[in-house]
C-alpha positions as CSV (number, residue, x, y, z in Angstrom):
1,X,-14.4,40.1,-41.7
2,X,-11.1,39.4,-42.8
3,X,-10.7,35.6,-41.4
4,X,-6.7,35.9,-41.2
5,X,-6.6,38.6,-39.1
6,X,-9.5,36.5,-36.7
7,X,-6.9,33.8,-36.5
8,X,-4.0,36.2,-35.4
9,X,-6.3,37.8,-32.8
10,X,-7.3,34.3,-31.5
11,X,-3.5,33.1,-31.5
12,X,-2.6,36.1,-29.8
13,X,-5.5,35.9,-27.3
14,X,-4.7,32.0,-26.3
15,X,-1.4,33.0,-26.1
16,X,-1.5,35.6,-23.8
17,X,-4.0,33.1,-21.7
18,X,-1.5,30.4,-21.6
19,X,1.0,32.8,-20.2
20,X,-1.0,34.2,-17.9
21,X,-2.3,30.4,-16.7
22,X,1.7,29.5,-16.6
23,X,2.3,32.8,-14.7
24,X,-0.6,32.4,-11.8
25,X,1.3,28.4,-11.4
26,X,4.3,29.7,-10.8
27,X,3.2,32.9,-8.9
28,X,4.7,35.6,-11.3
29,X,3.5,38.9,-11.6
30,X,3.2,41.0,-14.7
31,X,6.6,41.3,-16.7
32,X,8.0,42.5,-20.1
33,X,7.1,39.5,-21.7
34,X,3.4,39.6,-20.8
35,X,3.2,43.3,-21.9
36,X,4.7,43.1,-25.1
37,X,1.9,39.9,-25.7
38,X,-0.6,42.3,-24.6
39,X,0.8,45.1,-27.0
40,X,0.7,42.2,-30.4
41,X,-3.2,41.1,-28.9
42,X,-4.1,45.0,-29.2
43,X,-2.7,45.7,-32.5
44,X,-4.4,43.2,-33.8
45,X,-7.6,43.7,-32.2
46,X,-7.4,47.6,-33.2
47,X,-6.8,46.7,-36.8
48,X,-9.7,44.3,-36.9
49,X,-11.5,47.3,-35.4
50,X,-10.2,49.2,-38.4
51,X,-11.7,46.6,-40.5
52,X,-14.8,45.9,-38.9
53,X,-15.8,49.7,-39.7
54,X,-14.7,49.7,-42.9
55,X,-16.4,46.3,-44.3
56,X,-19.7,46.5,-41.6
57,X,-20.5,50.2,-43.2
58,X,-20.3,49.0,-46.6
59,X,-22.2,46.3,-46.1
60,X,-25.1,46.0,-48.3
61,X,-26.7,42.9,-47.0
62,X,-28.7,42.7,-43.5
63,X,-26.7,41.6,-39.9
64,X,-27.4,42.7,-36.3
65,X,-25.1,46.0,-36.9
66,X,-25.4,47.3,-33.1
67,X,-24.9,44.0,-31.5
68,X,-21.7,43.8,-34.4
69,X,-20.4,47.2,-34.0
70,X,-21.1,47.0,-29.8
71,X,-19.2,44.1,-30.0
72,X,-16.5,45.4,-32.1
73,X,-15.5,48.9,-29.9
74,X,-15.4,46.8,-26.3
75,X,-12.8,43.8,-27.1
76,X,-10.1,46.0,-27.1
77,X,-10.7,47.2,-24.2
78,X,-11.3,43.8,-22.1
79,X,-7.7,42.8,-22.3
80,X,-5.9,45.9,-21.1
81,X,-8.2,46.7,-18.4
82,X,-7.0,43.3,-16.5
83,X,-3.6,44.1,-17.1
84,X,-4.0,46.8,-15.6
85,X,-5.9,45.2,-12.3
86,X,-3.4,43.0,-12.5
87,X,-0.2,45.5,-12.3
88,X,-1.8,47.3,-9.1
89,X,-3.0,43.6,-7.6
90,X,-0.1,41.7,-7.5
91,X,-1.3,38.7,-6.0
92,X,-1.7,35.2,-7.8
93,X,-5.7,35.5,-8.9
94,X,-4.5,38.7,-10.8
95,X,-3.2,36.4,-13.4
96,X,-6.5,34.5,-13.5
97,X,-8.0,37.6,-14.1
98,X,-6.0,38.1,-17.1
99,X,-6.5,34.4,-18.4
100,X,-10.5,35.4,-18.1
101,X,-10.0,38.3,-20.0
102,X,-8.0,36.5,-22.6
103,X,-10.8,33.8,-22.6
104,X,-13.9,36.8,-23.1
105,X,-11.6,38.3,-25.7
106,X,-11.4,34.7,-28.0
107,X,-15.4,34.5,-27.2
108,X,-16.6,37.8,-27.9
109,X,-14.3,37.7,-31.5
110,X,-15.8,34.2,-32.2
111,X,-19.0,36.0,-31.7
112,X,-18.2,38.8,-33.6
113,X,-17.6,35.9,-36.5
114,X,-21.1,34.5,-36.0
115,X,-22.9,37.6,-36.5
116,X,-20.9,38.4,-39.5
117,X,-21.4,35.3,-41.1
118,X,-25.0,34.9,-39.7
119,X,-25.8,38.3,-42.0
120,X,-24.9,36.9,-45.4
């Protein structure tokens, strides 16, 4: 795994969790700023998909490939789908929905991390 790219997808998750934290305090719902967030999270979570592929099929030494690659296709799917709760639920614990998505998202790619690193 490319461990730059982990970082920017773990900024990017904790930032769109500390926005969504600041947004349920104050009772916002989903805006602009929270979208675009979402938009730089996926990027980067499809490009370390991208990745992922590439350097887990050409791996030659031995890791838990379909708990890896299992891993790999659902993150990038965790964070949009409470976004999306959260634009037809517009009440206050949509946006704690979003922080818990933002908080699976930084676990499952620290696990994603392990298993890589646990395999050579």
């Amino acid at each position: 795994m490319v461990s730059w790219l982990t970082v920017v997808v773990l900024v990017a998750a904790a930032a769109l969790g500390i926005l969504a934290l600041v947004y349920a305090l104050t009772r916002r719902n989903v805006d602009d700023r929270l979208l675009y967030l979402l938009g730089v999270l996926e990027v980067a979570l499809l490009a370390q998909v991208f990745v992922g592929v590439g350097q887990g099929f050409g791996r030659t030494t031995d890791f838990e490939k379909a708990v890896f690659f299992a891993y790999l296709f659902t993150v990038p799917f965790i964070a949009p789908v409470a976004v999306f709760l959260a634009l037809k639920e517009k009440t206050r614990s949509s946006m704690f929905v979003v922080l818990g998505s933002a908080v699976v998202v930084g676990v499952l790619v620290g696990r994603l991390v392990q298993i890589w690193n646990a395999g050579g």
